[in-house]
C-alpha positions in Angstrom: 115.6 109.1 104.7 116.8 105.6 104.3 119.9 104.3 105.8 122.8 102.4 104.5 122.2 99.7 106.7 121.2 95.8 105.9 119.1 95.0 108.2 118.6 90.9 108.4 116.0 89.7 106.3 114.1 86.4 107.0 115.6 83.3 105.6 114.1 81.2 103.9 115.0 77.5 101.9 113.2 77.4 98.4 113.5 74.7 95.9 114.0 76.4 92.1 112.6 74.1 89.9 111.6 77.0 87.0 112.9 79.0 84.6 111.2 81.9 83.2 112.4 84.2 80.6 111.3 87.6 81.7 109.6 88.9 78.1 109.3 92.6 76.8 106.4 94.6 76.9 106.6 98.0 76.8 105.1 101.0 75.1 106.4 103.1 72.3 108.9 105.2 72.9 112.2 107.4 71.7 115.6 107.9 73.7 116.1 111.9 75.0 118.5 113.4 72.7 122.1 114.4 73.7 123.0 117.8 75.3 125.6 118.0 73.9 124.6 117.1 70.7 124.7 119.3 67.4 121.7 120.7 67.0 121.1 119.2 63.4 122.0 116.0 64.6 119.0 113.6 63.5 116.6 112.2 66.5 117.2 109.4 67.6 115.4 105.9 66.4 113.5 103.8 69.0 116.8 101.0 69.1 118.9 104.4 70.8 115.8 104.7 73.0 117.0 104.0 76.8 115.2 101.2 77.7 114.4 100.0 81.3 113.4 96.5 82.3 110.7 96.1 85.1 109.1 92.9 86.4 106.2 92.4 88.3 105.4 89.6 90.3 102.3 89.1 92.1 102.0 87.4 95.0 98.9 85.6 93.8 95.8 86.2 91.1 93.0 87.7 92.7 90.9 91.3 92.3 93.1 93.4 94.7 96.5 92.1 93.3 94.9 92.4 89.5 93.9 95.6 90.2 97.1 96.8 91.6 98.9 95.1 88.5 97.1 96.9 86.0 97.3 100.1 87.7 101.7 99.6 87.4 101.4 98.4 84.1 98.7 101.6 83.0 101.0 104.3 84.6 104.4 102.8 83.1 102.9 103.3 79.4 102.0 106.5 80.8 105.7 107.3 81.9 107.0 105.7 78.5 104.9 108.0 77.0 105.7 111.7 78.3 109.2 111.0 79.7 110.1 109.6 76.4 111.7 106.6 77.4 110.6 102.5 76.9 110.0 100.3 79.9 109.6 97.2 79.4 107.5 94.5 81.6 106.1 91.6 82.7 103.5 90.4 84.9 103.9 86.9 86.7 102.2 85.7 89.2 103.8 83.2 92.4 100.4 81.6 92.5 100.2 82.2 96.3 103.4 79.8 96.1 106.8 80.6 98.1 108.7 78.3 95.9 107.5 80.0 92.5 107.8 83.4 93.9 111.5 82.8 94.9 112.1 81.4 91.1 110.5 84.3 89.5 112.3 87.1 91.4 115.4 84.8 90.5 114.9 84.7 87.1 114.0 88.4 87.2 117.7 88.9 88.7 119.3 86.8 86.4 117.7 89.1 83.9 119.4 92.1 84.9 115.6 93.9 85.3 116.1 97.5 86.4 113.5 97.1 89.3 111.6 94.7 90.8 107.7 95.3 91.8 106.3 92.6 93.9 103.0 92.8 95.2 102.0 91.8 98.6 103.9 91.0 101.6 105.5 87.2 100.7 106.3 88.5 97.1 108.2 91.6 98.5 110.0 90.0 100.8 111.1 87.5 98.8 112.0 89.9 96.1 114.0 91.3 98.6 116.2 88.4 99.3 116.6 87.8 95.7 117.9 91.5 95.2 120.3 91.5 97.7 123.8 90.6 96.9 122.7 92.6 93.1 120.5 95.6 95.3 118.3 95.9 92.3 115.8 98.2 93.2 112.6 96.4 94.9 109.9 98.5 94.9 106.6 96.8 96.7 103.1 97.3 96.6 100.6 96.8 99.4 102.4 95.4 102.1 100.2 96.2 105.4 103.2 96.6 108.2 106.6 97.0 106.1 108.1 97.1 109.8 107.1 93.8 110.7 107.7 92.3 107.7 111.6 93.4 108.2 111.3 95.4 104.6 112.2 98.5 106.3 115.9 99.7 106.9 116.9 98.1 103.6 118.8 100.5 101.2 117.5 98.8 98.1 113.9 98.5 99.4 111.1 100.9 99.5 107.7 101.3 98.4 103.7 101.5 99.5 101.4 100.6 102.4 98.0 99.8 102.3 97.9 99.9 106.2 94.7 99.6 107.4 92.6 101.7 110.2 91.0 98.8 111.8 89.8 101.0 114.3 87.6 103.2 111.7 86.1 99.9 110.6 85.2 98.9 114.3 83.4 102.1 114.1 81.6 102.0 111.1 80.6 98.4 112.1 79.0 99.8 115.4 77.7 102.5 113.8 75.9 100.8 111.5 74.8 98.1 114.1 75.2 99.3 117.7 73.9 96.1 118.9 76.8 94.0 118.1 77.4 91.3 120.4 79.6 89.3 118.6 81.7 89.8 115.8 83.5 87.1 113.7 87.6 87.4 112.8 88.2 85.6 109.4 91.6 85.2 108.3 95.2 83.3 107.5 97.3 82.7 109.5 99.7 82.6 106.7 99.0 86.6 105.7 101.6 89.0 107.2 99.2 91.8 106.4 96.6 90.3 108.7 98.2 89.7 112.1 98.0 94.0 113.6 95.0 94.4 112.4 93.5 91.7 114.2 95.5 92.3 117.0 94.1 95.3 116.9 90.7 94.4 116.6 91.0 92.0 119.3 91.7 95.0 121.3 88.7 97.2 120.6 86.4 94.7 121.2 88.0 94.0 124.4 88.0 97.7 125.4 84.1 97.6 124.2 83.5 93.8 126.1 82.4 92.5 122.9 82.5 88.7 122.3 84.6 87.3 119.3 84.8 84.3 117.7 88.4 83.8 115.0 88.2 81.1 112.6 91.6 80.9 110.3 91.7 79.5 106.8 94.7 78.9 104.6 92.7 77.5 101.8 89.2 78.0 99.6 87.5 75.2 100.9 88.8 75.9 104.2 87.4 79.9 103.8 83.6 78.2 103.0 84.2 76.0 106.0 85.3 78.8 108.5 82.0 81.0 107.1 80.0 78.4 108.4 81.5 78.0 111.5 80.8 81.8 111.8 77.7 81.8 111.0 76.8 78.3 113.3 78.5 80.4 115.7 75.7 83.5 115.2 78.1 86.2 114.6 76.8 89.3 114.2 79.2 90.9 111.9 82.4 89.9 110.4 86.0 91.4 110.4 88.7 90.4 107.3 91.7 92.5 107.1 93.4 93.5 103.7 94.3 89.4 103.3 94.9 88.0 100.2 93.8 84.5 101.1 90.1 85.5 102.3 90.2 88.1 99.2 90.8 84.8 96.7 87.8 83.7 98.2 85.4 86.2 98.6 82.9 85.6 95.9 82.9 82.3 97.3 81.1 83.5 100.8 79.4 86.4 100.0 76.0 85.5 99.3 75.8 82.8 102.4 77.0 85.3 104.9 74.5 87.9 103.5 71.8 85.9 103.0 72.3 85.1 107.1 72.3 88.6 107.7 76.0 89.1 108.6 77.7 92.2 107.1 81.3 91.1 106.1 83.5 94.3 107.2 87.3 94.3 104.9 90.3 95.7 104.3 89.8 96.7 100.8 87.3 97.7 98.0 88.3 95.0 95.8 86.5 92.5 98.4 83.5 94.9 98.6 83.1 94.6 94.8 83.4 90.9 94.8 80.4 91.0 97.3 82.0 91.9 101.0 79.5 94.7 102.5 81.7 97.3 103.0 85.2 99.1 104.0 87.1 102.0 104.5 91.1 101.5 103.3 92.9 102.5 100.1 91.9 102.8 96.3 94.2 100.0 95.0 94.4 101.8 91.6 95.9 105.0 93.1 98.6 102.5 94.8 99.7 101.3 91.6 100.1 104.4 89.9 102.3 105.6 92.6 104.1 102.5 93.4 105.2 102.8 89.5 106.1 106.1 89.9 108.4 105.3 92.9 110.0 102.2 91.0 110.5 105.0 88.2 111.9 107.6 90.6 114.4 104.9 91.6 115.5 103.1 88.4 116.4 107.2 87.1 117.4 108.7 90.3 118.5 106.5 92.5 117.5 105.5 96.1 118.9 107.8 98.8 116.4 110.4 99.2 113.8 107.9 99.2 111.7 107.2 102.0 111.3 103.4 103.9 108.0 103.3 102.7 105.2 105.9 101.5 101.6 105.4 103.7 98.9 105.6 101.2 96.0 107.9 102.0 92.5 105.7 102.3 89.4 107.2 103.9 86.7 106.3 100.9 83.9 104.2 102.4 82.9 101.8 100.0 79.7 99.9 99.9 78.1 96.9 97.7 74.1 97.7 97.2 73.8 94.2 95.8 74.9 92.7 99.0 73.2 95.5 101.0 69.9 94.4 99.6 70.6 90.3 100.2 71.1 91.7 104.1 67.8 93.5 104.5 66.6 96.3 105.9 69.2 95.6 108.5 71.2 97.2 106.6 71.0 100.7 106.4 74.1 102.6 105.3 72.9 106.0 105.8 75.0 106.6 109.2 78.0 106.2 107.1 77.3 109.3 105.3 78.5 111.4 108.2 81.7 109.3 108.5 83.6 110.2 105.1 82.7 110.0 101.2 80.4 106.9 100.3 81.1 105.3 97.6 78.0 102.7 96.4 79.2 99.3 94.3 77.5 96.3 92.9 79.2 92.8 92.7 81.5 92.2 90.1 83.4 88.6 88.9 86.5 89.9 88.5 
């Protein structure tokens, strides 16, 4: 159950230079009628209609935060739809910007929005901030480790992690490859989501005495340039967490790590479809749908008997043939069949 409790969120000094209007877009819908209304009273016409205001703000624009997006968006309209009731929305995007993420959940605010959905760690906490002298309801997607990110304890705060079995990775990248000698860490250091589970790869490979080489990137051209460091460095394998930074830059470093033989492990199927070899985490569309339905559970029914956060289920391996086949015969996926449901993609642009 979640406490009454503030706990001290980070603080943080952003210019606003913005303002956005937060614009309606919502789906047909009707208000419920009265109980105690006559029974020959006339329904109601779509202006009676309660109507609930919900913005979405995404931390950045890549696959995994798209995907999440249009899974919110998709299962609002669905809620408009059989609860009889019109959300309204608006997707925005901070642009992987601090400063434009703090505007937008402003502006959101200033809108009297009903809830607030932010996507990924940054946005969510910032959103957070924003929401807290008004406690509009914040309701966040995909944040790794809601604990560390101090989103936890909050009374206003609540919803899903994408928290990743690094582990099970570890052991689908030995399985696959039981001569691994060294494995490459690629990530930002400016991802929240990506600091436990390299911490805890860092400590299976030491429990295992295997060699591994980090190379940190905060940037696109600084993602190409770390690959290549990775792959001067003769890296076996290669470990990304769910990070949104590396995920931005995927179809960027696909083909040169595969074409050097290197499977690229991740933290999510959206990087597998933009060419990463393979993963084992959560479907991104199921956490949409559900982090809508939380935001919806709240806006009607209130906070209290919600949870801190709700843990997302994952354990679909996922698989890109396309990049299987730029790896070689090296590459043989087969062991994974024993391991959980396999799930084969090809390499999409989007």
């Amino acid at each position: 159950m979640k406490n009454n409790m503030m706990k001290k969120l980070l603080t943080m000094t952003l210019a606003c230079a913005m303002t956005l209007s937060l614009a309606a877009c919502g789906s047909k819908a009707e208000s419920l009628a009265d109980s105690s209304a006559d029974q020959n009273t006339a329904a109601p016409t779509e202006t009676d209609a309660k109507t609930y205001k919900v913005a979405v703000i995404k931390q950045l624009d890549h696959a995994s935060l798209d995907e999440i997006a249009n899974a919110v968006t998709a299962e609002l309209d669905q809620i408009s739809a059989d609860k009889n009731v019109k959300i309204e929305y608006e997707v925005t995007s901070g642009q992987g910007d601090q400063t434009i993420l703090k505007q937008l959940s402003d502006q959101a605010i200033a809108d009297g929005v009903d809830a607030i959905i932010p996507i990924a760690t940054t946005a969510a906490q910032i959103a957070a901030l924003s929401a807290e002298e008004t406690k509009t309801p914040v309701v966040y997607a995909a944040v790794s480790d809601p604990e560390t990110a101090k989103l936890t304890g909050i009374d206003y705060v609540t919803g899903t992690s994408d928290a990743l079995n690094t582990d099970f990775i570890m052991d689908m990248m030995f399985a696959q490859n039981p001569s691994v000698a060294k494995v490459g860490l690629l990530y930002s250091l400016s991802e929240p989501n990506s600091a436990k589970p390299i911490a805890d790869a860092k400590a299976y490979l030491d429990t295992k005495g295997i060699e591994y080489v980090e190379q940190t990137a905060n940037t696109n051209d600084e993602v190409v340039a770390a690959v290549s460091a990775l792959i001067a460095a003769g890296v076996d394998a290669v470990f990304t967490p769910t990070d949104n930074v590396i995920m931005a830059a995927e179809l960027a470093i696909y083909e040169d790590l595969a074409k050097n033989g290197i499977p690229h492990y991740t933290g999510a199927d959206s990087f597998v479809r933009n060419g990463a070899y393979a993963t084992c985490g959560v479907n991104y569309t199921d956490l949409g749908t559900q982090t809508a339905d939380l935001a919806y559970t709240a806006m009607t029914e209130g906070m209290d008997g919600m949870e801190d956060y709700y843990l997302m289920d994952g354990g679909i391996i996922t698989v890109n043939t396309d990049t299987c086949a730029l790896i070689g015969k090296q590459a043989d996926y087969a062991c994974f069949n024993s391991m959980g449901e396999v799930v084969e993609v090809t390499t999409t642009k989007d």
